[in-house]
N, CA and C of each residue as an Amber inpcrd file, in Angstrom:
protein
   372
 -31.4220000  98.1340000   4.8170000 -30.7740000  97.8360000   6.0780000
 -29.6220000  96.8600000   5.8210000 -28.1280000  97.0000000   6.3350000
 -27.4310000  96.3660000   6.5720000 -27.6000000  94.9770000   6.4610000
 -26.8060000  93.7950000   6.2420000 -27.4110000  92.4580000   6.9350000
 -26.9350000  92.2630000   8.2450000 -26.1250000  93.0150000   8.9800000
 -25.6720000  92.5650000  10.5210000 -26.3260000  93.5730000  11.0420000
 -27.1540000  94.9240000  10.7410000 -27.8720000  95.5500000  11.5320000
 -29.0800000  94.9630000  11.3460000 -29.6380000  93.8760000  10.6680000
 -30.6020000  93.3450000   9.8600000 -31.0760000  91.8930000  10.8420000
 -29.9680000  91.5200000  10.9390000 -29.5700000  90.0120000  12.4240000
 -29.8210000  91.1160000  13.4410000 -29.1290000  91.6890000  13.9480000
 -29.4270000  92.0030000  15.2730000 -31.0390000  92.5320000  15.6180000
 -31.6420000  93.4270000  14.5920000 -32.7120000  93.8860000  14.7540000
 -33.8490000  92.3960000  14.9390000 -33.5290000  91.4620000  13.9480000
 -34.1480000  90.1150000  14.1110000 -33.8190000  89.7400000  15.3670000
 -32.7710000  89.2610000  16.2580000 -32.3550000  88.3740000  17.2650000
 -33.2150000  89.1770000  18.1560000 -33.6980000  90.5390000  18.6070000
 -34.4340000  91.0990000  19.3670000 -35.6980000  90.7720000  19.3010000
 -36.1470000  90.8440000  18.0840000 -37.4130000  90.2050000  17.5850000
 -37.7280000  89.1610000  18.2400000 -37.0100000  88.2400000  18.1470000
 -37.0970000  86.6420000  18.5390000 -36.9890000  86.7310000  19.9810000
 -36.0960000  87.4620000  20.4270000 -35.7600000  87.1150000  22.2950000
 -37.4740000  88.1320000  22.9090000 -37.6650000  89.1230000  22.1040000
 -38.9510000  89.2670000  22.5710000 -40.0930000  88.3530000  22.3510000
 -39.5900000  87.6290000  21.5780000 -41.1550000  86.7080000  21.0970000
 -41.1500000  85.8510000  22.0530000 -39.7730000  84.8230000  22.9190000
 -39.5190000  83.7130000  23.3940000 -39.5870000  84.0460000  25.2490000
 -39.6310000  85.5860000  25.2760000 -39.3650000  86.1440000  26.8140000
 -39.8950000  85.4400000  27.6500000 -41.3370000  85.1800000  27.4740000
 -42.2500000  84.2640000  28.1980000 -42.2660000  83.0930000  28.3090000
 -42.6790000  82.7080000  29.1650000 -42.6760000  80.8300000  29.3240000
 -43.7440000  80.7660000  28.4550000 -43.3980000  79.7610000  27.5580000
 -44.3880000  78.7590000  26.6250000 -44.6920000  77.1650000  27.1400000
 -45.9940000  77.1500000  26.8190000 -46.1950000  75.6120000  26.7250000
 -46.2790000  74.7400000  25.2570000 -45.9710000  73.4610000  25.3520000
 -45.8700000  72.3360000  24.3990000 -46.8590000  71.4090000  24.8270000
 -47.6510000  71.0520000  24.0090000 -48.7220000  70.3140000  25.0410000
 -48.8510000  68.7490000  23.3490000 -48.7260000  67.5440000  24.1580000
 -49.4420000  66.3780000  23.0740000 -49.6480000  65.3130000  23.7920000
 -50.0040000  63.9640000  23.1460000 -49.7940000  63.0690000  24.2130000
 -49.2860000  61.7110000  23.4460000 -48.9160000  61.3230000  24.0240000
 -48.5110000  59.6040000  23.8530000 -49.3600000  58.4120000  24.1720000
 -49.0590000  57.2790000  23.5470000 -49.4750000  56.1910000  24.1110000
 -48.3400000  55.5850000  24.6200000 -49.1720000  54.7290000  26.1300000
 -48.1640000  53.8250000  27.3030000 -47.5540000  53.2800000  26.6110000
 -46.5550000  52.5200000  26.8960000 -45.3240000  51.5910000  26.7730000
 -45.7990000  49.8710000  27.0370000 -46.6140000  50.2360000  27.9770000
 -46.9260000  48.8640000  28.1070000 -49.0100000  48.6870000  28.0510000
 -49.4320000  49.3940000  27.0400000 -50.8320000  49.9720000  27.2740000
 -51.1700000  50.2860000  25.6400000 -51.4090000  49.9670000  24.4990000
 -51.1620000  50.5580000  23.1340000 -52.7210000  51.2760000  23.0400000
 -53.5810000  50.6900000  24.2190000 -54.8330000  51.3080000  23.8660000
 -55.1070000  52.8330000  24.8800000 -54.3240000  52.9400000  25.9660000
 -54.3900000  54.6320000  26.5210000 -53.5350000  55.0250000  25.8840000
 -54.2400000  56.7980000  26.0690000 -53.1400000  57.6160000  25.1200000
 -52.6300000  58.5020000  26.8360000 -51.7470000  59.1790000  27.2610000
 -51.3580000  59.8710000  28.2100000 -50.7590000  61.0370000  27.6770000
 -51.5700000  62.4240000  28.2580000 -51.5080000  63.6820000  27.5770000
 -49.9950000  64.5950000  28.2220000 -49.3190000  65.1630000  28.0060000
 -48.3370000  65.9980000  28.6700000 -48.4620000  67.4490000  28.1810000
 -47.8260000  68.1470000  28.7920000 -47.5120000  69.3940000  28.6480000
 -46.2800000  70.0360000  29.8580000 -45.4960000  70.3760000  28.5460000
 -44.0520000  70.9920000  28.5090000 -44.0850000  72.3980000  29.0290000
 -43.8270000  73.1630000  29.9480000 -43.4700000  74.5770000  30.2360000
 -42.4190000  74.6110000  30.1470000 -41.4890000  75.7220000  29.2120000
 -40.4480000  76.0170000  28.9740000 -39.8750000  77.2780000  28.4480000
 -38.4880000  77.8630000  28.6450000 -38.0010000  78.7580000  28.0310000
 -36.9030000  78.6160000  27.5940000 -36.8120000  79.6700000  25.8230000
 -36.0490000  79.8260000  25.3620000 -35.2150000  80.9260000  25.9710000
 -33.8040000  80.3230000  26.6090000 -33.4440000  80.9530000  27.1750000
 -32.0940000  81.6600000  26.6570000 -31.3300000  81.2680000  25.1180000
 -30.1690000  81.8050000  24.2730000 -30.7330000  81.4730000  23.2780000
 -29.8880000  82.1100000  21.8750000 -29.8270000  82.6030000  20.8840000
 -28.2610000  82.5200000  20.7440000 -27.8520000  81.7960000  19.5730000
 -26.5150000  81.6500000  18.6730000 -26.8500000  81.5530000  17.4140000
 -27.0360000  82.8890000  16.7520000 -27.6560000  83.1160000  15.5850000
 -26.4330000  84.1290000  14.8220000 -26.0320000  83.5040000  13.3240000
 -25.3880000  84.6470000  12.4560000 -25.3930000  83.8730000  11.1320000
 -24.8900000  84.7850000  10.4950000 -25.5080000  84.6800000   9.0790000
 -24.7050000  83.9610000   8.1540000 -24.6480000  83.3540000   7.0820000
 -23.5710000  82.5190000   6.9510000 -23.8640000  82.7520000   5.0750000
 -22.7560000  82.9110000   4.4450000 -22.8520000  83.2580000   2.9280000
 -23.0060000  81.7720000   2.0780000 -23.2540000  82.4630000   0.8600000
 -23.1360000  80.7820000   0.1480000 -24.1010000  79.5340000   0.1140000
 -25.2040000  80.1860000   0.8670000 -26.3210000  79.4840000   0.5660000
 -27.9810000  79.5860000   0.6000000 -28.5940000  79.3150000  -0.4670000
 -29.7070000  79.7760000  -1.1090000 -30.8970000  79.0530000   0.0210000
 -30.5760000  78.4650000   0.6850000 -31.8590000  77.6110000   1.7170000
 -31.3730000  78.4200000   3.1570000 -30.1040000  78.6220000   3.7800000
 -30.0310000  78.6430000   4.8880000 -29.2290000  79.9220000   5.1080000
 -30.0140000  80.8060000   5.1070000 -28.9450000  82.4800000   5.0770000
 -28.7890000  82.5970000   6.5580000 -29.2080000  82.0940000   7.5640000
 -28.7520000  82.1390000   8.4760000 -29.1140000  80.6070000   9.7970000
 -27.9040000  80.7220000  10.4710000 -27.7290000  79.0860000  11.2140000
 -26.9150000  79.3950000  12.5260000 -27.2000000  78.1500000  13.2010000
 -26.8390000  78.4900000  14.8130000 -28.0170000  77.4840000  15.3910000
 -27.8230000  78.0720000  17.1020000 -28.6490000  77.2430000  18.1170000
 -29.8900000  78.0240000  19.1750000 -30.5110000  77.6690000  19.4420000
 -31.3000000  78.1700000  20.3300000 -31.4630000  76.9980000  21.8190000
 -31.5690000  77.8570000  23.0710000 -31.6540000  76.3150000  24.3580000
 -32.7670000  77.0350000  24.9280000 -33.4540000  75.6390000  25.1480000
 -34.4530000  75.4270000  25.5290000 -34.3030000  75.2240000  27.1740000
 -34.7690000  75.7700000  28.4160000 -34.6620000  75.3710000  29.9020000
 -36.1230000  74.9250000  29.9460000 -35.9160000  73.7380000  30.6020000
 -37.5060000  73.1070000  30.5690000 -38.3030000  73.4060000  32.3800000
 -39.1180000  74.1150000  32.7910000 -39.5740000  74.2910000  33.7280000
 -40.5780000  73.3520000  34.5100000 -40.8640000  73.1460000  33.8220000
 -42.3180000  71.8270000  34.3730000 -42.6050000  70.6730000  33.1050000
 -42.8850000  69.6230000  33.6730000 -43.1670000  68.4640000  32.4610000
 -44.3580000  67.8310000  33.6710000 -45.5130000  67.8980000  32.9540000
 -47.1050000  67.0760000  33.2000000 -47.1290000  65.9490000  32.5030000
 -47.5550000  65.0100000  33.1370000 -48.0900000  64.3080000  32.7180000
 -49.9570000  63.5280000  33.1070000 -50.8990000  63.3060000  32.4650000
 -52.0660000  63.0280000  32.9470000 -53.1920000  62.7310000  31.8760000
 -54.2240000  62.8750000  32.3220000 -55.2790000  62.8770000  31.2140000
 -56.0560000  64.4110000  31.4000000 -56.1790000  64.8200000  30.5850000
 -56.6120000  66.1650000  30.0470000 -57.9200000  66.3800000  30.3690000
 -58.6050000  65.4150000  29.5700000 -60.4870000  65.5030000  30.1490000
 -60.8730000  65.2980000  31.2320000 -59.9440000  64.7000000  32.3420000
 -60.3430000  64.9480000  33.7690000 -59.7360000  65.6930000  34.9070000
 -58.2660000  66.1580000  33.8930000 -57.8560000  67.5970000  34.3670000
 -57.1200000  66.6490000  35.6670000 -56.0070000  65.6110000  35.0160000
 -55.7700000  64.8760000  36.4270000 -54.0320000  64.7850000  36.0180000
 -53.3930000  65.7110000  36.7740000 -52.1960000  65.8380000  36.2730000
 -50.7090000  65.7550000  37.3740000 -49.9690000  65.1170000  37.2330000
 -48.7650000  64.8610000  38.0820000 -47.5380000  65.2210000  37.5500000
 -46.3300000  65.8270000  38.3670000 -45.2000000  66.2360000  37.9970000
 -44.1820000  65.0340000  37.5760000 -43.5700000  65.3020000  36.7240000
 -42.4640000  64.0550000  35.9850000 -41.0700000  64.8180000  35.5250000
 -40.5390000  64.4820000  34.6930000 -39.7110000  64.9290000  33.9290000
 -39.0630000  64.0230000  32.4590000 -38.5480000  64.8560000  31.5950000
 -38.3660000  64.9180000  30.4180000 -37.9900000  63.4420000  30.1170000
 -37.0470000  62.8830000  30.6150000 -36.6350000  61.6060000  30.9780000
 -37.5660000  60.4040000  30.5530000 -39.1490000  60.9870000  31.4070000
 -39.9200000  60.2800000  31.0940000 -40.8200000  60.0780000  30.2860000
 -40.6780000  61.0910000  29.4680000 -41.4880000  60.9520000  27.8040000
 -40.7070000  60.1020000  26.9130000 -41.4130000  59.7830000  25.7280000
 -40.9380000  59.0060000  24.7100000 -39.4850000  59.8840000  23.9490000
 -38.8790000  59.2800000  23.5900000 -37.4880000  60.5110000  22.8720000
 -38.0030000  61.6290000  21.9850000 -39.2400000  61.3650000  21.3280000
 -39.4920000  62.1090000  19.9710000 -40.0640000  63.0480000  20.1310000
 -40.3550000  63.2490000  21.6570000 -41.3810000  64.4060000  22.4470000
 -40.5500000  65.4560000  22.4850000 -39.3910000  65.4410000  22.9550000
 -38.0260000  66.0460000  22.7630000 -37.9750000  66.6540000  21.3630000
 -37.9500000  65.2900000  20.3260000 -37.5080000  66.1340000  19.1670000
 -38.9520000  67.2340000  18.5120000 -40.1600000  66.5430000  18.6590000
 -41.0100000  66.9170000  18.7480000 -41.4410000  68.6100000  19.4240000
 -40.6730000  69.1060000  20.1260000 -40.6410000  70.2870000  20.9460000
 -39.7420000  71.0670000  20.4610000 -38.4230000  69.9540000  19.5660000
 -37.3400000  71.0350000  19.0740000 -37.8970000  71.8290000  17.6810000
 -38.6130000  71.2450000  17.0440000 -39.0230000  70.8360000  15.9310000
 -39.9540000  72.4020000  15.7880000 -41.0710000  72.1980000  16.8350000
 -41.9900000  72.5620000  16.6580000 -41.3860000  74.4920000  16.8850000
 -40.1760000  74.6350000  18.1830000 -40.0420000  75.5940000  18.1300000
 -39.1580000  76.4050000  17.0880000 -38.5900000  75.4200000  16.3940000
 -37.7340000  76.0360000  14.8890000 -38.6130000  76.2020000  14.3220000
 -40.1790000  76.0500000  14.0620000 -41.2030000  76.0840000  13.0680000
 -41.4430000  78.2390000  13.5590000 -41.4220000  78.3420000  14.4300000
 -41.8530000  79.3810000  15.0330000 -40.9170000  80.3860000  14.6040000
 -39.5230000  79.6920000  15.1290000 -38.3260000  80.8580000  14.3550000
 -38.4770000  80.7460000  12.9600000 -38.1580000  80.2390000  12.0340000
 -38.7620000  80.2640000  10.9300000 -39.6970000  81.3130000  10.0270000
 -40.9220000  81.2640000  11.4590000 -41.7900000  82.1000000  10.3910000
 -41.2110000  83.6590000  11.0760000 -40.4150000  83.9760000  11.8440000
 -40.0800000  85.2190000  12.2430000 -38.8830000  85.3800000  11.1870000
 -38.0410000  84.3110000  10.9370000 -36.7630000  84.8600000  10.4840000
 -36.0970000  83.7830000   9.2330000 -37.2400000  83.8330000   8.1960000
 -37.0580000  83.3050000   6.8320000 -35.6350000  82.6470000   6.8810000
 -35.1900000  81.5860000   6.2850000 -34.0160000  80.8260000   6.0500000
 -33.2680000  80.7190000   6.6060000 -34.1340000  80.6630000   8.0140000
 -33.1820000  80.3090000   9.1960000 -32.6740000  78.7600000   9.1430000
 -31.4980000  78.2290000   9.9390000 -31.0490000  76.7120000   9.8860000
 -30.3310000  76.8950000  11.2490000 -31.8690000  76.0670000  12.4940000
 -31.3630000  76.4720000  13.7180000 -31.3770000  74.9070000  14.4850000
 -30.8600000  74.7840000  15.2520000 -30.2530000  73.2390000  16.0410000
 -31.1520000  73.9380000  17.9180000 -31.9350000  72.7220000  18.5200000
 -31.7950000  73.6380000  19.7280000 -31.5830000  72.1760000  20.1150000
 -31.2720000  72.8550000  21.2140000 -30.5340000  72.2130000  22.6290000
 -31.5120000  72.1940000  24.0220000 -32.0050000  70.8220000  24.5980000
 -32.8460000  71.2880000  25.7960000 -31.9100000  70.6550000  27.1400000
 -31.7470000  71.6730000  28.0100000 -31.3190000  71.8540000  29.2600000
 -32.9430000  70.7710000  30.2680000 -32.0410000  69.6580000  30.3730000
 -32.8540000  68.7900000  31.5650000 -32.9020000  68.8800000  33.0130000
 -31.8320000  69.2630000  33.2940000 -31.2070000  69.5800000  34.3700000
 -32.2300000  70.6350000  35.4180000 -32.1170000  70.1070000  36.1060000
 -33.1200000  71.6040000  37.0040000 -32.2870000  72.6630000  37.5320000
């Protein structure tokens, strides 16, 4: 197969894998509290793909962005199933990177030597 009939057949791959809303779920400890931990969970979609292939290198045969639209952000405790609406704002920063992170782990295992940047849309 081609390598640009090879990307495109992949980028389908991926926009089918991401179609659905996913959740991100971890938790933190308070800010002013080091002994509670406070659980969240992220609903979100990958909603673009800026993916192409780039020559000249043995780690990253292909690079670009993926955006993230964030739908719901929980925050609560889990074992008593006690949960309130927030937003992104109000997590720690690394929850963010933590979510970017986790969903390049995913592209990755679909699309070997990928080198992808995402972007999350806060905005409602």
């Amino acid at each position: 197969m081609e390598p640009d009939k090879y990307l495109e057949k992949t980028i389908k791959i991926v926009k089918q894998f991401f179609k659905t809303q996913k959740e991100f779920r971890g938790s933190f400890t308070q800010t002013y509290d080091d002994q509670h931990m406070v659980d969240f969970i992220i609903t979100f979609k990958v909603t673009k793909f800026d993916i192409h292939r780039i020559k000249g290198d043995d780690y990253c045969r292909y690079e670009g962005n993926f955006y993230v639209d964030i739908d719901e952000v929980l925050i609560g405790i889990e074992e008593t199933d006690s949960w309130e609406t927030t937003e992104m704002y109000d997590l720690p920063s690394y929850v963010e990177d933590d979510l970017i992170q986790d969903i390049s782990h995913e592209l990755y295992q679909i699309i070997p030597f990928v080198c992808m940047d995402g972007i999350v849309n806060k905005e409602d």
